[in-house]
N, C-alpha and C positions, 0 to 999 in steps of 0.2 A: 154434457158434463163429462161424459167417461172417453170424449176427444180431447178435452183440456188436461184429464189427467196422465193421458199419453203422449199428447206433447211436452208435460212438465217433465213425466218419465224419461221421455229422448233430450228432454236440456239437459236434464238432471248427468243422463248416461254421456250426454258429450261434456259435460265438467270435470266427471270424474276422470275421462283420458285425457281432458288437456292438462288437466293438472299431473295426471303421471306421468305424462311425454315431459313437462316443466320439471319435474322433479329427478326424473332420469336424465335432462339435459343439463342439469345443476350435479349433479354428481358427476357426470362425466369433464364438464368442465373440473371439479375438484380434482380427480383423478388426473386432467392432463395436467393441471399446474403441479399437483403431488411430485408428476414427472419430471414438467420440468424443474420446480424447483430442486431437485435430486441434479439433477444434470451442471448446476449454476456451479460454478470453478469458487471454491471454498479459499477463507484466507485466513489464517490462523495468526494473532497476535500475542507474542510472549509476553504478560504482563505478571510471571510469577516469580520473577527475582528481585522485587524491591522497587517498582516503576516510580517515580515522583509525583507527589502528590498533587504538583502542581501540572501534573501532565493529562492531557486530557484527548483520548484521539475519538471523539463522540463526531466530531462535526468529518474526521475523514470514512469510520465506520457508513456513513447517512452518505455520503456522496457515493460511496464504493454500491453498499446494498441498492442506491435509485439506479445505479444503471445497469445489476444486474447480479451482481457478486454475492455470496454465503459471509457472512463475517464474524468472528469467533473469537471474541478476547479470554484467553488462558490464565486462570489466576495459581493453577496449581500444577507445580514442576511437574509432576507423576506423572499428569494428563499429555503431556506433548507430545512423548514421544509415539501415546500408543493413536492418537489425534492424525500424525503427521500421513498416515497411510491413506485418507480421504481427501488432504490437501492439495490445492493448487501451488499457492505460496505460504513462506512464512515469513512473519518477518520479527525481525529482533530489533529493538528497541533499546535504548541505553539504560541497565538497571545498575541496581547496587550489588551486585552478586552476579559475576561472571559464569559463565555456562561449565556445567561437569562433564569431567572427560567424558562418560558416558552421553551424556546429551551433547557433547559436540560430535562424539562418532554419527552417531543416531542425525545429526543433520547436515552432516556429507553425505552420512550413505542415502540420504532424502532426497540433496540436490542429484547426487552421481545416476542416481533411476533416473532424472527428469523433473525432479521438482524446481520451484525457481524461489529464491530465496533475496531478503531486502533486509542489509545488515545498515544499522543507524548506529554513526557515532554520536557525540559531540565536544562541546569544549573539554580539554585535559583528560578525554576518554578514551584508557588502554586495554576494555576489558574484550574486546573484537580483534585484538592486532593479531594473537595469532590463526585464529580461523581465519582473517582475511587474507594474510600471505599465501594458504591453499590458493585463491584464486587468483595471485599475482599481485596485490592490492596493499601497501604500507597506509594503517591509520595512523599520522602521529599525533602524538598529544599534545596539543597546543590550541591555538586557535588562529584561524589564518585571516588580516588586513586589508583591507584596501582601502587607502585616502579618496579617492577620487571618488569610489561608484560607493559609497558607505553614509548613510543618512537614514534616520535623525542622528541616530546614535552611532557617532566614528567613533574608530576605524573599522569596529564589528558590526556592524546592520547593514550587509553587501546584496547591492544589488545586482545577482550574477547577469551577466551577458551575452559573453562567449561562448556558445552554444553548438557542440558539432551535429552534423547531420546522422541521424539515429531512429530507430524508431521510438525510444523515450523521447527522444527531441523535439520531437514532429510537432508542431507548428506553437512549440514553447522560445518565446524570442524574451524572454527574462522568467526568474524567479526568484526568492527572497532567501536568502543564508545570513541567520544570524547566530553569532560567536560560534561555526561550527568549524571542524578539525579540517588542517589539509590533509590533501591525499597524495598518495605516489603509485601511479602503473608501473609496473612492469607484465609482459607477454606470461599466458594469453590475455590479461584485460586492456580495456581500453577508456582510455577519458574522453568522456563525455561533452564536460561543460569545465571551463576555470574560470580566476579569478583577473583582474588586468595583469599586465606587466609592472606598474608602483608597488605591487604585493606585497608584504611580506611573511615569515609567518613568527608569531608573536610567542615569545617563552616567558614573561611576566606579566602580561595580560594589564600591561601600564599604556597599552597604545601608542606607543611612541618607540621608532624605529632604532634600535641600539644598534652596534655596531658587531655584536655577534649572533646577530637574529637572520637568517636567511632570507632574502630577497627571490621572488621567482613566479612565476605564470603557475600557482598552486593545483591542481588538479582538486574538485569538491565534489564530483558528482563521476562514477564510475561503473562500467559493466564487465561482466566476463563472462566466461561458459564454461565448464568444470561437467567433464563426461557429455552425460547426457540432459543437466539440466543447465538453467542461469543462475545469476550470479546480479545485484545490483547493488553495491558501496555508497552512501551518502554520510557526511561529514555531519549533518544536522536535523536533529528533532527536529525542528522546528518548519519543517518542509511538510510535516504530517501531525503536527498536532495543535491542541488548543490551548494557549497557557491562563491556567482556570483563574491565578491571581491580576494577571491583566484584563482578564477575557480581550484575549487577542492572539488570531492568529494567520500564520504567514500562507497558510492556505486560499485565503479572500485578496492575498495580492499578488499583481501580475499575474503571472501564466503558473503558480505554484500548484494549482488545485488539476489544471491539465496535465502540467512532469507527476505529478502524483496515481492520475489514473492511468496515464500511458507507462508508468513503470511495473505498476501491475497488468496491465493488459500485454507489455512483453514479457514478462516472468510468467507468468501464466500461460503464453501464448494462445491469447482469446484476443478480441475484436467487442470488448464489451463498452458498447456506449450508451446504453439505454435501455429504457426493461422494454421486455416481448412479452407476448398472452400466446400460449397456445388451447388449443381447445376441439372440442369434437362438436359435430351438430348432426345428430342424426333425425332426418323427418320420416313417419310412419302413416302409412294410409290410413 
């Protein structure tokens, strides 16, 4: 009898350390993800000047966070700028309320450290023209055409093409632009992606090519480098978001949901393509 109860004794004594070696191997695990997740390149989303309500960037938040990224939508001006110091990228969105002198100083002197920054127009959108000229980069306000590659909805439902070799580029052979602004480089930025040669760009949004509407190879997708951070110019929402009244968005077509991660993973300059686990295992005699 008093051999059974010594063996129960030593089962008993080997449960309680397996369980606290499990217990301690469970917290250590907490603690490296604690880590890493601290480590994961943050992305700050301006949605405190008047965002549309039919705008909706849920389904790009969920791509960005599965492969690895922090992601942060901002509803309150105050918060941005003291925000921007933990940041990777920011990116600004087209609202109804252009940014204050003060918050545009506050995000040069954000990008000039190193941060990388993803400025979104769209159709008849002037409120980015002057912070993009810092980076060599004219928004104009309009909306830019194309007969040929533009379906369902001509002349604005473009399917861009022309794609220069880039690391946003990188193995993006189309993407979807709808009714978004042309662009203009000038040094040091550089174009990316346009529109065909039948282009043109539209000032009455009647679809039909008048004769004092500029014709020309529109530049829609843009980079530059400004000190020591990036710079990335796009003509259109809708490269990044979801429009809640269609539910439909241009991210599920073509190669838009790839230009989308590879533009943060070069503003950032990360290599994020997918989540990691890190973790500790330590065994104890």
């Amino acid at each position: 009898m008093k051999s059974c109860e010594r063996i129960l004794a030593v089962v008993f004594l080997c449960l309680i350390i397996v369980a606290g070696s499990i217990t301690a191997f469970k917290g250590q695990i907490c603690v490296a993800q604690s880590r890493a997740e601290g480590r994961r390149p943050v992305i700050l989303i301006d949605e405190s000047r008047g965002l549309s309500a039919d705008l909706s960037f849920g389904l790009l938040t969920e791509i960005l966070q599965n492969v690895g990224y922090r992601v942060e939508s901002v509803v309150k001006a105050d918060e941005i700028i003291a925000k921007l110091s933990d940041a990777s990228v920011l990116m600004l969105p087209p609202c109804t309320y252009g940014l204050t002198p003060m918050l545009e100083r506050a995000v040069l002197d954000f990008v000039g450290k190193g941060g990388g920054l993803l400025v979104v127009g769209e159709v008849d959108y002037g409120r980015y023209r002057d912070l993009a000229r810092n980076f060599g980069i004219v928004m104009l306000p309009g909306v830019v055409c194309d007969p040929y590659l533009s379906t369902p909805i001509k002349p604005f439902h473009i399917k861009i093409v022309h794609v220069e070799k880039h690391p946003v580029a990188e193995n993006v052979n189309a993407f979807t632009y709808d009714w978004g602004q042309p662009l203009v480089v000038n040094s040091p930025a550089l174009s990316l992606a346009t529109v065909g040669n039948g282009s043109w760009y539209e000032t009455d949004r009647n679809g039909i090519k008048d004769s004092n509407e500029e014709s020309g190879q529109f530049t829609v997708l843009a980079s530059s480098e400004y000190s020591k951070g990036r710079v990335v110019v796009v003509g259109d929402v809708g490269c990044f978001s979801l429009y809640r009244r269609l539910q439909w968005s241009p991210l599920q077509t073509y190669d838009t949901a790839r230009l989308a991660l590879n533009i943060f993973n070069w503003l950032s300059r990360s290599r994020v393509n997918g989540p990691t686990l890190e973790y500790t295992v330590t065994i104890t005699k």
